[in-house]
N, C-alpha and C positions, 0 to 999 in steps of 0.2 A: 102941280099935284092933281090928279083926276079922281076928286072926292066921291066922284058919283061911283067909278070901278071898286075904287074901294067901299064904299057901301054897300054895293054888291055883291062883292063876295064874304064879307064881313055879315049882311044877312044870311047869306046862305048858310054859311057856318054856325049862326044862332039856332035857323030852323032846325039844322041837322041834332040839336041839342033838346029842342024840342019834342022830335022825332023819339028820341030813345031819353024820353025823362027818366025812368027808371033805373038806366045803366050810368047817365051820367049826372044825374044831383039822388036821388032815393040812394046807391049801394052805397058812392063814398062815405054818405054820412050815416047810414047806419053801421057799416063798417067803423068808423069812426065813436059811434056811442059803442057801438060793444069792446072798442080799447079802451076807450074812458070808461066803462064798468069794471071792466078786466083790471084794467093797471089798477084804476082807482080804491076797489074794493080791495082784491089781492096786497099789494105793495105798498097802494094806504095806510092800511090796519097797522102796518109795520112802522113803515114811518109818516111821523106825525105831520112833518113839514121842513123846508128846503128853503134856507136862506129867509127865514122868518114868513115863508109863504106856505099853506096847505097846500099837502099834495097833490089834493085834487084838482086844485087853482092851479098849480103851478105846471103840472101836465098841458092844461091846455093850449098854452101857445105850442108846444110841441105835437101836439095831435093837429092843429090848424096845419101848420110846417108840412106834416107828414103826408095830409091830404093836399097841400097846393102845389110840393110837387111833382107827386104822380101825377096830377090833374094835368097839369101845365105840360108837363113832357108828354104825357099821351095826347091829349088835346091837337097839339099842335104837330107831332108826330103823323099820327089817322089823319087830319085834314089833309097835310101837302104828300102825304105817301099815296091815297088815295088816287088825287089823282094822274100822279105818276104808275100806280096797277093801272088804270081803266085806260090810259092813252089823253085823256080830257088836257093834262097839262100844256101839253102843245098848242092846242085851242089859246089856252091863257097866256104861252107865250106869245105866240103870233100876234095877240091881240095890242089894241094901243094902252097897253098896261105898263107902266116901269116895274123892275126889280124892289122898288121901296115901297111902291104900290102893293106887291104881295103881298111882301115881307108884316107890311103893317097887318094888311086886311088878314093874313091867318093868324102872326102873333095876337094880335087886338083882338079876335075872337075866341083863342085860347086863352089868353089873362082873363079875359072878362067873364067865361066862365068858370075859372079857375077860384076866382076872386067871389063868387056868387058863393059857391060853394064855400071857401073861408065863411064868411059871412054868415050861412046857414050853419055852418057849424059851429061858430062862437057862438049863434042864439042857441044854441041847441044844450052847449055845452051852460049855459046862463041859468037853464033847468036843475043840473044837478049841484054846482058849485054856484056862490056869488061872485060876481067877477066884476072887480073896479079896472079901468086904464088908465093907470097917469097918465100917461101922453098919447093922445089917442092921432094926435098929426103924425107922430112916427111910427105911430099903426100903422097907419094908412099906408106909408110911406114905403116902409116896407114888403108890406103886405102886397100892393101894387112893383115895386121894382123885383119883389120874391118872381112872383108871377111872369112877371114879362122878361125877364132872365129866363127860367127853366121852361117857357115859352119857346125861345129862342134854341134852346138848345134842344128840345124837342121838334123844331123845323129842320135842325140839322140832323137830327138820327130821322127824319121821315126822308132825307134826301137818299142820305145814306145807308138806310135800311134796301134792301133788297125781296127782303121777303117778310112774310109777318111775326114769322120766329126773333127776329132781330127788332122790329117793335116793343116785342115784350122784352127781350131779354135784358136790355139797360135797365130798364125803370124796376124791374121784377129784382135783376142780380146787383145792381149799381146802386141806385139812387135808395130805393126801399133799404137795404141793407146799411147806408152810409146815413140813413137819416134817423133809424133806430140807434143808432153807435154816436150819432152827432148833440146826444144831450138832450134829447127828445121828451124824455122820461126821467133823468135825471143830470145831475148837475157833473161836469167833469172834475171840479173839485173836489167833491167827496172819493174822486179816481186814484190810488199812488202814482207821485212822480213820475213814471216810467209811463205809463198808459194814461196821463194827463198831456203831456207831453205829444205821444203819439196822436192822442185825440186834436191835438193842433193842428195837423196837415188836413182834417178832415172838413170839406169845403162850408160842410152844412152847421158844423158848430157854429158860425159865425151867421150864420141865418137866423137860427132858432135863436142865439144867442143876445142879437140885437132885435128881435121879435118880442123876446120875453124882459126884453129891458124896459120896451113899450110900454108894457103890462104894469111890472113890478118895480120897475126900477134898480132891476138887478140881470144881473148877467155873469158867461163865465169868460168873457171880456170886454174888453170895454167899447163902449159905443162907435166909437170913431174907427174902430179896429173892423168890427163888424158893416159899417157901411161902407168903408173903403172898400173891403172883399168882396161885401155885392157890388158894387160898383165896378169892381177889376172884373169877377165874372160877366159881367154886361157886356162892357166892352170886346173883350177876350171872345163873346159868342158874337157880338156884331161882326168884327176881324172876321171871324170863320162864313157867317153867312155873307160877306162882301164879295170874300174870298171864293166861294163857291160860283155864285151867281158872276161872277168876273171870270170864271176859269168854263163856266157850264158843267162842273163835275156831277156826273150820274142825270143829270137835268136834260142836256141838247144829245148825248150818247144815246 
């Protein structure tokens, strides 16, 4: 493993975050408090609390969720699309870098920013509600495999993107969409049957789900249920990125 390549572009990746503080730790989370005022105040006032938790507390791991992963899929996205526009990518393949060499060095800069941002948002959110964690190991736990899943799959829409329109459009139509519906905000048992149900096939219920089990020790399934799925998601995007970097799709073309 040539730790030094990968530190290298593992730095460079930090800098670039550096470069633009403003667009990538200041908007998500102010973004971020003005959902937590919005929902909190709004749909608050209404209801009291969710499974013996305020609703304000209990938003939170779902605002975390919602921020890590936009963060993650764009992140990692803009990095390796990047420099597939400018031509630079070819450089880094020639180079004496492996395929798991990259893989690491962008996923590992996108988690980690991804993860920064979690963090500043949980303090942030610590402001307006008080927030205990049972289990703060399976925070972590979480929080970090959240990351470097939707990492991953944002390496694979940057391969696969072609233009910048396709960038945005997953995380904008797809993920944003499936992560407000995935119990973000509230619980899918308070859903009827029919649309509780449907809310099942939805990848991110089971994110949020064992995120906020972290938290409260509740969920709208059960633990084991939930890390299996992240875990089958991991995998599922490892396969796709082997698969890629084995076939050269959109990469040596």
């Amino acid at each position: 493993m040539n730790f030094q390549a990968i530190r290298a572009i593992y730095s460079f990746e930090m800098s670039r975050t550096r470069r633009t503080l403003g667009q990538s730790i200041i908007s998500p989370v102010i973004s971020t408090v003005l959902y937590f005022i919005v929902f909190g105040s709004a749909i608050g006032g209404r209801i009291p609390e969710i499974d013996g938790v305020s609703y304000g507390a209990f938003i939170v791991p779902g605002l975390v969720m919602l921020s890590l992963l936009g963060q993650s899929v764009s992140n990692a996205s803009f990095g390796i699309y990047f420099p597939r526009f400018t031509g630079t990518i070819y450089e880094l393949l020639s180079a004496p870098v492996s395929y798991l060499e990259i893989v690491v060095s962008y996923v590992g800069a996108a988690a980690t920013k991804s993860i920064v941002i979690g963090v500043i948002i949980l303090a942030t959110a610590g402001l307006f509600v008080p927030l205990h964690i049972l289990h703060p190991g399976w925070m972590i736990l979480f929080l970090v495999l959240t990351a470097i899943t939707f990492s991953l799959l944002g390496f694979i829409l940057g391969i696969w993107a072609d233009g910048f329109e396709k960038l945005q459009m997953v995380p904008l139509l797809i993920i944003t969409p499936l992560t407000f519906l995935g119990g973000s905000f509230y619980s899918i048992n308070i859903l009827p049957p029919f649309w509780k149900t449907v809310s099942l096939f939805n990848p991110v219920v089971y994110l949020v789900s064992g995120f906020r089990w972290s938290f409260y020790g509740v969920g709208d399934v059960s633990l084991g249920i939930s890390l299996g799925m992240t875990l089958l998601f991991l995998v599922a995007f490892l396969a796709i990125v082997a698969w890629i970097f084995k076939t050269g799709y959109r990469i040596k073309a």
